[in-house]
N, C-alpha and C positions, 0 to 999 in steps of 0.2 A: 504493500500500500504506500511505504514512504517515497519510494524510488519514483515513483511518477508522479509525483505531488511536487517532490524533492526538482524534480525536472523543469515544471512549472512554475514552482520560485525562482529557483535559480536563471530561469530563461525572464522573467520579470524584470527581477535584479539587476539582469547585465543589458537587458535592453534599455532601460533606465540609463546607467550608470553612460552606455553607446549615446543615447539622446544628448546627455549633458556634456560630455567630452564633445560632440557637434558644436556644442554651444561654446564652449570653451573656448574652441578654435575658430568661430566670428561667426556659425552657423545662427542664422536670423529666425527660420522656419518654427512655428510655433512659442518663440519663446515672451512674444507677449500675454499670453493665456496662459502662462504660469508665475505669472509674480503678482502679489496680492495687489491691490488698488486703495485709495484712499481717496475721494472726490476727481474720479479720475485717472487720477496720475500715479506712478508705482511707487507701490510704499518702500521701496529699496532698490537699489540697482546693485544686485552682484557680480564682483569683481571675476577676473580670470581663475584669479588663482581658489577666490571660490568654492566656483564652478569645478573647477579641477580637484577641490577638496570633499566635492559632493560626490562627483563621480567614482573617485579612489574609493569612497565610503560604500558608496552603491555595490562597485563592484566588488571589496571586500564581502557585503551581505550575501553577496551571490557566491563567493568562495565559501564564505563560512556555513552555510546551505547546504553546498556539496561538500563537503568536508566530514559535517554535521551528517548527513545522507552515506555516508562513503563512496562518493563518487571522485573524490581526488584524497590525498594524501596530503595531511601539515604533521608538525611536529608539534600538536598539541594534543592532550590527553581526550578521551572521551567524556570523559565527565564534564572537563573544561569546554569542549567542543556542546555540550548537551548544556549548561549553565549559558555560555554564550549567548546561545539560540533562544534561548527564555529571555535574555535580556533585549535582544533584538527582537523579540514577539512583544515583551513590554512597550519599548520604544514606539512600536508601529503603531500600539494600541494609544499610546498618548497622544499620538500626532493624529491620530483620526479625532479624538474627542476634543484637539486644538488647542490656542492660547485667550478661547474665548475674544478675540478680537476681530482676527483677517484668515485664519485659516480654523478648519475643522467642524465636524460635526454644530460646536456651539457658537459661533461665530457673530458676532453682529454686524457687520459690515456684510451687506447681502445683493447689493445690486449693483456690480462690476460679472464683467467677463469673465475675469478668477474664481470669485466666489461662485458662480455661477459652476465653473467645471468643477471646484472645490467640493459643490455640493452634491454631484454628480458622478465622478471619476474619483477626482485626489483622493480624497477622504475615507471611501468606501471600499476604494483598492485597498487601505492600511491594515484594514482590521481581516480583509482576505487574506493578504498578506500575512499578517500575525497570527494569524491559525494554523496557516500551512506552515509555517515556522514553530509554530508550537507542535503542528503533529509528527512532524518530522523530528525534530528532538525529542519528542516522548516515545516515538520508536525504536531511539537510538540505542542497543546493548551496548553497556557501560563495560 
């Protein structure tokens, strides 16, 4: 059951982490319908290096998946590998329920083009995410 779960994070994770390295490197495509809004105008502009900080993250998540999975090989323990993965199910599960302001589930800022996909994609991929992250670590023999 995990190995094809395991598959589907993992392939999430890196298409993610593929999108944002685009971006990194001056890629324009979509990347106004991911930064949050404030009367209009984006509540932040992130930098390169950023972006390249999110990506690296992203695709870590997608190692530590398959890792978590046994689908590659690290040199960390399973248990370590099984804790990890909890903590990054935790993580996802926050960022869906948000900072109460411009991203997530509870957000107040509601009628921009972000919150709008926020409400719709972003947010509700997390906690899909967090699941399959969770069931795959709980599959994991320690």
């Amino acid at each position: 059951m995990a190995y094809p779960l395991a598959l589907v994070v993992v392939t999430v994770f890196s298409a993610l982490s593929l999108i944002h390295f685009y971006w990194a490197l001056g890629g324009e495509l979509g990347k106004i319908a991911v930064l949050p809004e404030i009367s209009g105008r984006p509540a932040f502009m992130p930098s390169t290096a950023s972006t390249v900080f999110v990506a690296v993250g992203l695709a870590l998540c997608a190692l530590l998946v398959a890792a978590t999975a046994n689908l590659v090989g690290v040199p960390l323990s399973g248990k370590w590998l099984r804790w990890l993965a909890y903590a990054l199910a935790a993580a996802l599960f926050v960022r869906a329920i948000g900072d109460f302001r411009l991203v997530g589930f509870f957000k107040r800022v509601r009628d921009s083009r972000f919150a709008r996909l926020d409400t719709l994609v972003y947010s509700p991929l997390c906690p899909l995410l967090a699941i399959g992250v969770f069931q795959v670590a709980s599959s994991r023999n320690i």
